[in-house]
C-alpha positions in Angstrom: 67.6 -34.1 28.1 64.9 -31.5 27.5 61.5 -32.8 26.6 60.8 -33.9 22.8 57.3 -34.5 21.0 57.7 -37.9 21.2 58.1 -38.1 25.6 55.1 -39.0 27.8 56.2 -35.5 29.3 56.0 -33.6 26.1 51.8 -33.6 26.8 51.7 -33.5 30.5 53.3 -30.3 30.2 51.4 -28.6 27.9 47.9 -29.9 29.2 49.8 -28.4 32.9 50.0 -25.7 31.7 47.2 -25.2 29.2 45.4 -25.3 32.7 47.8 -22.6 34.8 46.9 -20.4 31.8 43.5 -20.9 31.5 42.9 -20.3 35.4 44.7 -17.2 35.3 43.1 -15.4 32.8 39.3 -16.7 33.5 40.0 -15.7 37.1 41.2 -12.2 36.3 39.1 -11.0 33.5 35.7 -13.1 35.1 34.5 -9.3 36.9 34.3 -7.6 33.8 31.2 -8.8 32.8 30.0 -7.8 36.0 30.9 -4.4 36.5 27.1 -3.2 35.5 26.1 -5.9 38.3 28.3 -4.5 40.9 27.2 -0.7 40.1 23.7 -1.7 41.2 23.9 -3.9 43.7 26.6 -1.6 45.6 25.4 1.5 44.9 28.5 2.5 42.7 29.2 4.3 39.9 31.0 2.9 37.0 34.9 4.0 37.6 34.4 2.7 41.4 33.1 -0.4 40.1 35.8 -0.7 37.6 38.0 -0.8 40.2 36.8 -5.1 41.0 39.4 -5.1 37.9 41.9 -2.6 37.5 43.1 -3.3 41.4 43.8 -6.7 40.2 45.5 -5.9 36.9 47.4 -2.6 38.6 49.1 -5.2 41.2 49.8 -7.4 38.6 51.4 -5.5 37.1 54.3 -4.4 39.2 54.6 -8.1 40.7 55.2 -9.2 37.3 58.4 -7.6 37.5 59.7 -9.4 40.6 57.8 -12.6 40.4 60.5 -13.7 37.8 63.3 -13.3 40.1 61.5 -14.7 43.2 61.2 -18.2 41.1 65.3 -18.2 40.6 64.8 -18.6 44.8 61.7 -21.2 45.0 61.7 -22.7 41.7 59.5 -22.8 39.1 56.7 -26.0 39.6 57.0 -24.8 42.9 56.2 -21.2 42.6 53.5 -21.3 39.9 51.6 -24.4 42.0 51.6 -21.9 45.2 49.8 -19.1 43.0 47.2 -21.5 41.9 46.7 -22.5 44.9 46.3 -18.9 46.6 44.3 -18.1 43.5 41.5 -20.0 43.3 41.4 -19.8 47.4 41.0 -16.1 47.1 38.7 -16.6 44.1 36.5 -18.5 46.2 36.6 -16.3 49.0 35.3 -13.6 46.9 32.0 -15.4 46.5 31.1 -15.2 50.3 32.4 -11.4 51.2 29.4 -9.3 51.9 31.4 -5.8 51.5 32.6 -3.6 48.3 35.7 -2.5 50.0 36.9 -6.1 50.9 36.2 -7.7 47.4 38.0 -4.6 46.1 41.2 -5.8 48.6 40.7 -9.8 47.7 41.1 -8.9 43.9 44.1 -7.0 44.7 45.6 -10.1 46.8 44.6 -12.0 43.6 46.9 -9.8 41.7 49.6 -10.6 43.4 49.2 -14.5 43.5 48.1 -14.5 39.5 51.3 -12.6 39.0 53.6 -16.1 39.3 52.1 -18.3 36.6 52.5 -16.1 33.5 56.2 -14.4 34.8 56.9 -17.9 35.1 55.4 -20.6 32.5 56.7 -18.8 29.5 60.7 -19.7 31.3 59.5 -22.8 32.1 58.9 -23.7 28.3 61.6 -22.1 26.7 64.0 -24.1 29.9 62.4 -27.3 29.3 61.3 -27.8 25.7 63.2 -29.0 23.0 63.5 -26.6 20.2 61.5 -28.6 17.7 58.7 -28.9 20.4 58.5 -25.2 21.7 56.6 -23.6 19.5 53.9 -25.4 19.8 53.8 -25.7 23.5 53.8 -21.7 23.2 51.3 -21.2 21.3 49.1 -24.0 23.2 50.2 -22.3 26.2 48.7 -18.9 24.6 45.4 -20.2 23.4 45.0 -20.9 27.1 45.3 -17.5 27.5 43.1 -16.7 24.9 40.4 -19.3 25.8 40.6 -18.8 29.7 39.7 -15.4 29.5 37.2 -15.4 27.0 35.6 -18.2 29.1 36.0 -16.5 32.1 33.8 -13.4 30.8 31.6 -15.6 28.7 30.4 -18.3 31.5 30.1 -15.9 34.8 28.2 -13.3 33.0 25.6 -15.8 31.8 25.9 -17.6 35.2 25.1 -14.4 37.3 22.3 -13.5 35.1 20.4 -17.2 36.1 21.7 -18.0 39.4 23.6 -15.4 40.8 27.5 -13.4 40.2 28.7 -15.1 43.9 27.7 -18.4 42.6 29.6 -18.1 39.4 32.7 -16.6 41.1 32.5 -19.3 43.7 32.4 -22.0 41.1 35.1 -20.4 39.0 37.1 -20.8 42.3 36.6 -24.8 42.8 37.8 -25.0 39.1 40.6 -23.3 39.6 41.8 -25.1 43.1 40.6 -28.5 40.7 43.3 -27.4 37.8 45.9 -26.7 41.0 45.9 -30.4 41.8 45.9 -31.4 38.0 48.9 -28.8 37.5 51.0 -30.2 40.3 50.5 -33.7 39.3 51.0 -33.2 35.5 53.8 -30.7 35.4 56.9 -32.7 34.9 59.7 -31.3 37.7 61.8 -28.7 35.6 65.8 -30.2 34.6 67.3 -27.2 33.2 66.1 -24.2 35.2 69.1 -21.4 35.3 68.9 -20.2 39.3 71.2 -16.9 38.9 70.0 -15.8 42.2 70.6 -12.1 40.9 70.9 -9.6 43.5 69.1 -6.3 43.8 71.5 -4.3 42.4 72.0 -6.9 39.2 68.3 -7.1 38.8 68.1 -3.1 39.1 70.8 -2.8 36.7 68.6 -5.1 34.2 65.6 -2.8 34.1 67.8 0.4 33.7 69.3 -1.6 30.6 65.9 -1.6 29.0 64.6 2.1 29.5 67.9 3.6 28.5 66.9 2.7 24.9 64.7 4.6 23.0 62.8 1.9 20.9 62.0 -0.2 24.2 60.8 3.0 25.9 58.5 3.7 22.9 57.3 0.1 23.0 56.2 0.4 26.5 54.2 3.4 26.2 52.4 1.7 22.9 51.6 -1.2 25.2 50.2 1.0 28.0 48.1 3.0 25.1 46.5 0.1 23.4 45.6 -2.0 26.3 44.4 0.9 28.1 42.5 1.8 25.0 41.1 -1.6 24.4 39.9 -2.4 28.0 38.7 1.2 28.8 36.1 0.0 25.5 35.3 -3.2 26.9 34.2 -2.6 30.6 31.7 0.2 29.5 30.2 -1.6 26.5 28.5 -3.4 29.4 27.1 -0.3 30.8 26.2 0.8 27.4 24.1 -1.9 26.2 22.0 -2.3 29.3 20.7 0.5 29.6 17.9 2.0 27.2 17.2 1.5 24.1 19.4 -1.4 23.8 18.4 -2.9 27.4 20.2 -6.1 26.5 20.5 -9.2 29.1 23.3 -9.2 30.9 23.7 -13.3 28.9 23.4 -11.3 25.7 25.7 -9.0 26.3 28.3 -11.5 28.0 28.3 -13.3 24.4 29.8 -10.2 23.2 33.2 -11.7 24.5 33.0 -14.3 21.6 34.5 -11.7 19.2 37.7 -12.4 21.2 38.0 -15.1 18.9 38.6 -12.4 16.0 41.6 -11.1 18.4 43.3 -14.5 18.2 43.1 -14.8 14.5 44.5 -11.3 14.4 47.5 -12.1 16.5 48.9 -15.1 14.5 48.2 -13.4 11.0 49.4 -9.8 11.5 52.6 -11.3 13.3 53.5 -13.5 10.1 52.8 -10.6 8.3 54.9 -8.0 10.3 57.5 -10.7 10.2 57.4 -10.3 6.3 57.4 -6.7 5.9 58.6 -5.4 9.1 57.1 -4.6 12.2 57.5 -0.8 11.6 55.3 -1.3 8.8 51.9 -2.9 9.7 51.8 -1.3 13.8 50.8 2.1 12.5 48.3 0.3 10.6 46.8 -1.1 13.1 46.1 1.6 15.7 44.5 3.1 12.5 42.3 -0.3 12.6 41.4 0.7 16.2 40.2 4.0 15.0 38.0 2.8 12.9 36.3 0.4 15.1 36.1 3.2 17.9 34.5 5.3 15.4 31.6 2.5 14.1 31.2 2.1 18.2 29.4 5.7 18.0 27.1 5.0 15.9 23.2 4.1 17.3 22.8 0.7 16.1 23.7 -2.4 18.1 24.7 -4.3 15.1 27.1 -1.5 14.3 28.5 -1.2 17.9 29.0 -4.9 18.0 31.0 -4.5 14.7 33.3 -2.0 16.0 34.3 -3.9 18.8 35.3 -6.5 16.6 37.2 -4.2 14.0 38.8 -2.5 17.4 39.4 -6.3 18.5 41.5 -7.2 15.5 43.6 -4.1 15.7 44.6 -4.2 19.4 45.5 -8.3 18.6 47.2 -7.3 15.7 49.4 -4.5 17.3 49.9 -6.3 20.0 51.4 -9.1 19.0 53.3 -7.0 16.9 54.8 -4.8 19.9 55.3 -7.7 22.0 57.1 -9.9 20.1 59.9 -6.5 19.2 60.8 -6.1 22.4 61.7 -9.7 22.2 63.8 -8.8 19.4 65.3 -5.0 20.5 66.2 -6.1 24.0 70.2 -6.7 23.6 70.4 -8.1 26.8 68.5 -9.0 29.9 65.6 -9.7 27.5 63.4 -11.8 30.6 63.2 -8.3 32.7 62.8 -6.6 29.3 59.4 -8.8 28.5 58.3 -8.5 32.3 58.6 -4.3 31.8 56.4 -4.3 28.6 53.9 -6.5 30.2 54.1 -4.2 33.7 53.0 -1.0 31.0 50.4 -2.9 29.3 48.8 -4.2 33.1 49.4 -0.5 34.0 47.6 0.7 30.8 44.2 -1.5 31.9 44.3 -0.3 35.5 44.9 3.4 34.8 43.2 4.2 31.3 40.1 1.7 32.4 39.8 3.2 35.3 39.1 6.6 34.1 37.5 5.7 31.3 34.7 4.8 34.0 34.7 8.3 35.6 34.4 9.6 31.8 30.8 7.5 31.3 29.7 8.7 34.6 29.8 12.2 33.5 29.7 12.1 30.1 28.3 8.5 28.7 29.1 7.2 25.7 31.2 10.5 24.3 33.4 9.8 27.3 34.5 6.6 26.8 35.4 7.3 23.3 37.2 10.6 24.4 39.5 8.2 26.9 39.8 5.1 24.4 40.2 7.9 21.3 43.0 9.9 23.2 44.7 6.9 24.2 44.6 5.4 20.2 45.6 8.6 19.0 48.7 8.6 20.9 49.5 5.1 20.2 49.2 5.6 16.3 51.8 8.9 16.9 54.5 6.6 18.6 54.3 3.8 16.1 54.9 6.7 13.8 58.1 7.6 15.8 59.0 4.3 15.8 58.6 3.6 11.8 61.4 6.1 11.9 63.5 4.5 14.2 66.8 3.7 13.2 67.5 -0.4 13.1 69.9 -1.9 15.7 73.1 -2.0 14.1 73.3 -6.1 16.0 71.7 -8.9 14.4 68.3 -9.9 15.6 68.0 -13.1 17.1 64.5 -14.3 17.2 63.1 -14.5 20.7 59.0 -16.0 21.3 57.1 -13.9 23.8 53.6 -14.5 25.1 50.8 -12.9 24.2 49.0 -11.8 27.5 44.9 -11.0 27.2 
């Protein structure tokens, strides 16, 4: 019997994995924030200290891909415990390493454990829930996302501007190993988990299903662009507004993770919305939204900049959500490896796009980022033009939730 509203286990489940979800993302998003700190404490400049988080998101990304199959082997309470675990170990590890170049390897180790809780929870829920009881579970399970990583930025930056950034990480690491134990003793033991034990070859066969069509390719690249763009805007904001003539605390600029917020009322009303008119409809629309946040970001005053993250904010949720949830729906078949490869594009889009965007301020400031984050939403808004134009899939959609990763 799968687990109903009504069942003692219907709550410890979600409040398990509330936690799992909130750990992950406040552990891998709690270094942006920093990046300004770790430039001048380390002697850095801002694409080698962006590397503290596009190492972590890069490996991510391609363990994604594979944690899904390794949990058909281990299981899934078992698995997703195990990251946790490793996680907040390595978070609190972080705290005491005096060099650049090991913190840079630890966050890439945290990759890889992080990988196992998101590949993972989101077939957990849809095993284990009742159908009347899912959707809620999901979108609990996704305002942990939401909420750990907006917390995650929010609390270390003002932390490490009182006390100190290995203080904060440390005690972002004893949370985390304190929500392992809570997770492992909440989480009721899955009843309905499908082992397929899929070989290589099957599992190979899988991904090759999704890039041979066109739409799915076309929804990869839009979820490379857009995260790439979003996150290239986000770890130099920092840079930006701490240096002269804004020279804002590194507390006041940490609250400038609040306007996440905006992104999760974005999410839920441009997906009802999309849902109404179509999804080829409103995505164009919204990479036009990022344009015109990017654009108020270049203008001199702070109140402007601060509402151009927001505008960009409530695109990037909003197209998002949208992309996300149509590979859900184009994906004929092996739709679980179809999910893993859009999120492996949109982890590869922060690692690669953020990354540069950090040798662009170096040389160029401001104008660079916004040539990196511009190029990137420019290229985005051309594909969801392509795919406005795409022809329908002759089959009948069947409706499929997907999370919404931060």
């Amino acid at each position: 019997m799968r687990i109903t509203q009504s069942s003692p286990a219907f709550w410890r489940a979600n409040i398990a994995l509330f936690l799992s979800a909130f750990s992950v993302f406040a552990l891998l998003y709690s270094v942006q924030p920093l990046l300004p700190v770790f430039s001048a404490e380390f002697a850095l400049n801002a694409g080698q200290s962006s590397l503290s988080l596009s190492v972590t998101t890069g490996v991510l990304a391609f363990a994604m891909v594979l944690a899904s199959w390794l949990a058909d082997r281990w299981g899934r309470r078992e698995l997703m415990t195990v990251c946790l675990l490793l996680s907040g170990l390595i978070g609190l590890a972080i705290a005491f390493i005096p060099h650049w170049g090991s913190i840079v390897a630890l966050r890439a180790l945290l990759g890889l454990s992080l990988s196992g809780v998101p590949a993972v929870a989101m077939v957990y829920l849809s095993e284990e829930m009742a159908p009347e009881a899912f959707g809620f579970s999901m979108g609990l399970y996704i305002g942990g996302n939401a909420i750990g990583g907006m917390a995650g930025r929010l609390l270390i930056g003002i932390l490490s501007d009182y006390i100190s950034w290995r203080f904060a990480l440390g005690a972002l690491g004893l949370l985390v190993l304190v929500n392992c134990a809570a997770f492992w003793w909440l989480l009721p033991p899955p009843r309905h988990s499908h082992r397929q034990r899929m070989n290589a070859g099957a599992f190979l066969a899988a991904v090759g299903a999704s890039f041979r069509d066109r739409g799915l390719r076309l929804l990869f690249a839009e979820a490379l662009l857009l995260m790439g763009a979003f996150v290239t805007l986000y770890n130099y904001t920092g840079f930006r507004l701490t240096q002269a003539p804004y020279s804002l605390s590194q507390t006041a600029v940490s609250f400038i993770f609040v306007i996440y917020l905006v992104g999760t009322g974005s999410s839920a009303w441009m997906g009802a919305l999309a849902g109404r008119l179509g999804r080829r409809k409103v995505l164009w629309l919204m990479t036009l939204v990022m344009a015109l946040g990017l654009a108020l970001t270049c203008l001199p005053h702070v109140t402007t900049v601060i509402a151009g993250l927001a505008v960009t904010t409530f695109g990037f949720f909003g197209g998002h959500s949208i992309a996300s949830s149509w590979v859900g729906r184009r994906a004929r078949s092996a739709r679980a490896q179809a999910s893993a490869l859009y999120l492996f594009f949109y982890y590869a889009g922060s690692s690669i796009l953020g990354t540069a965007g950090g040798f662009a301020w170096t040389g160029m400031g401001w104008a660079g980022v916004v040539a990196v984050s511009g190029g990137a939403i420019l290229a985005a808004f051309l594909i969801s033009v392509r795919l406005f134009f795409l022809p329908p899939l002759a089959i009948p959609e069947t409706p499929v939730e997907e999370p919404q990763a931060l």
